[in-house]
SEBA-728511 format. One record per residue (C-alpha): residue in one letter; x, y, z. Coordinates in steps of 0.25 Angstrom, whole numbers, plus 5000, padded with zeros to 4 digits. Example, Ala and Ser with C-alpha at 12.3 -4.5 7.8 and 13.67 -1.06 7.14 Angstrom:
NODE  res     u     v     w
NODE    A  5049  4982  5031
NODE    S  5055  4996  5029
END
This chain:
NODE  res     u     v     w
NODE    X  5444  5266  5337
NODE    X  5452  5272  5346
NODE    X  5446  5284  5357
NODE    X  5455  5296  5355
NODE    X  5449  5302  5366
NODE    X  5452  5292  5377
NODE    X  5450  5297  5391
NODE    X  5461  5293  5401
NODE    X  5460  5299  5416
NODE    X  5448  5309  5409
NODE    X  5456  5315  5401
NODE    X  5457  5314  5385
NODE    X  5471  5308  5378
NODE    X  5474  5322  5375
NODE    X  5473  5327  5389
NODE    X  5459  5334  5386
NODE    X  5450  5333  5400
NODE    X  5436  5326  5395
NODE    X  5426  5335  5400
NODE    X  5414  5328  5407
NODE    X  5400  5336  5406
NODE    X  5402  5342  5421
NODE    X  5416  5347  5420
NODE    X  5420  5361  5417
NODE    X  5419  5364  5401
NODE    X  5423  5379  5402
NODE    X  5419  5392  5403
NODE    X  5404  5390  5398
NODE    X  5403  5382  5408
NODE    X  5408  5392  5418
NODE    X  5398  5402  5412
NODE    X  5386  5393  5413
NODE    X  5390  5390  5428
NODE    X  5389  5406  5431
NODE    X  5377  5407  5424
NODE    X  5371  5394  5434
NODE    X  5376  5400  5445
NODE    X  5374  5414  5444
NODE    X  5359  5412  5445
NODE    X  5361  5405  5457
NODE    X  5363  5420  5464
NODE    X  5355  5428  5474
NODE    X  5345  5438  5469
NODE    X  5353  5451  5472
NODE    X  5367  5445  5470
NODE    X  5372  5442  5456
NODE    X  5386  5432  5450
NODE    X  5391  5441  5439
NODE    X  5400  5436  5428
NODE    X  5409  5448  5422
NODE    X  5418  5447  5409
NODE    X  5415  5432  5410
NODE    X  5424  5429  5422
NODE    X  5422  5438  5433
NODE    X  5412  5431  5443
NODE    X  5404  5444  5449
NODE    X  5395  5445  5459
NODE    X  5383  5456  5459
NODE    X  5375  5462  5469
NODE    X  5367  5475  5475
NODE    X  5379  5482  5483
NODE    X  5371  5486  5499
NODE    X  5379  5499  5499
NODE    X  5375  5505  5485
NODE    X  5362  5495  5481
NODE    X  5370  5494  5467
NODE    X  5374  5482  5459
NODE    X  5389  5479  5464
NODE    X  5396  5468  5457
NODE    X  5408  5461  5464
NODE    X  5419  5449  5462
NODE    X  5414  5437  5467
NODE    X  5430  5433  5468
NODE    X  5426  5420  5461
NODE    X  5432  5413  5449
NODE    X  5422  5412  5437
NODE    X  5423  5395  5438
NODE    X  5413  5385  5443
NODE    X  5417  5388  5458
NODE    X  5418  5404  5458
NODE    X  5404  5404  5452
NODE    X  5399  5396  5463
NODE    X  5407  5404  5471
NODE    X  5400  5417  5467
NODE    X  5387  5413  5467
NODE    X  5390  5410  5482
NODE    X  5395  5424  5483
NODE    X  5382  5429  5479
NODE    X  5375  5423  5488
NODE    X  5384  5427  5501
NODE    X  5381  5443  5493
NODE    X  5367  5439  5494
NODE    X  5366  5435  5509
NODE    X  5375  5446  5513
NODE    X  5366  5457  5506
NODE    X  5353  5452  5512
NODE    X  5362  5450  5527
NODE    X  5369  5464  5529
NODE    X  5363  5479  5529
NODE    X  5375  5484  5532
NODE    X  5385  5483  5517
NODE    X  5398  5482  5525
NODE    X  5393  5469  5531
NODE    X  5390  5466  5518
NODE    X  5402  5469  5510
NODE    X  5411  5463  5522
NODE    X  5402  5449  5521
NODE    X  5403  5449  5507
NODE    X  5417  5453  5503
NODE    X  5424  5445  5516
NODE    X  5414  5433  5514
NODE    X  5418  5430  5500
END
């Protein structure tokens, strides 16, 4: 019997990539990632996902004391989810730190 599927340099004989059960599957994989991670954020500072791409980041606004959602500027992949969670937590640390909201908004903004 011959193996139609033979591997050679860990790809297929038509050229298909083999997938192993820690790579990259697609966007599911994506999703569950977020949905990981996004528990992994402060109290007070919350990872949004909107229209399924867009990786937002929400918090109390120091000014106004009402919910402000903002970019994270991250890709919705593995790295810009990490990314943005680490984002939250610099939000986080920066509301507790200034009382002043220029302070804030100058860390924030220049620091990301």
């Amino acid at each position: 019997m011959v193996d139609t599927n033979s591997t050679k340099n860990g790809k297929s004989n038509d050229d298909t990539p083999i997938s192993k059960s820690n790579e990259y599957k697609g966007y599911a994989d994506t999703i569950e990632l977020y949905k990981r991670k996004a528990k992994d954020c402060p109290k007070g500072v919350r990872l949004k996902l909107q229209k399924s791409k867009f990786l937002m980041i929400q918090f109390v606004n120091p000014d106004t004391d009402k919910i402000t959602v903002k970019s994270s500027g991250e890709q919705f992949d593995d790295a810009g989810i990490i990314n943005a969670v680490d984002k939250c937590w610099k939000i986080s640390q920066a509301l507790t730190e200034f009382t002043v909201s220029g302070d804030f908004w100058h860390s924030t903004l220049l620091g990301m």
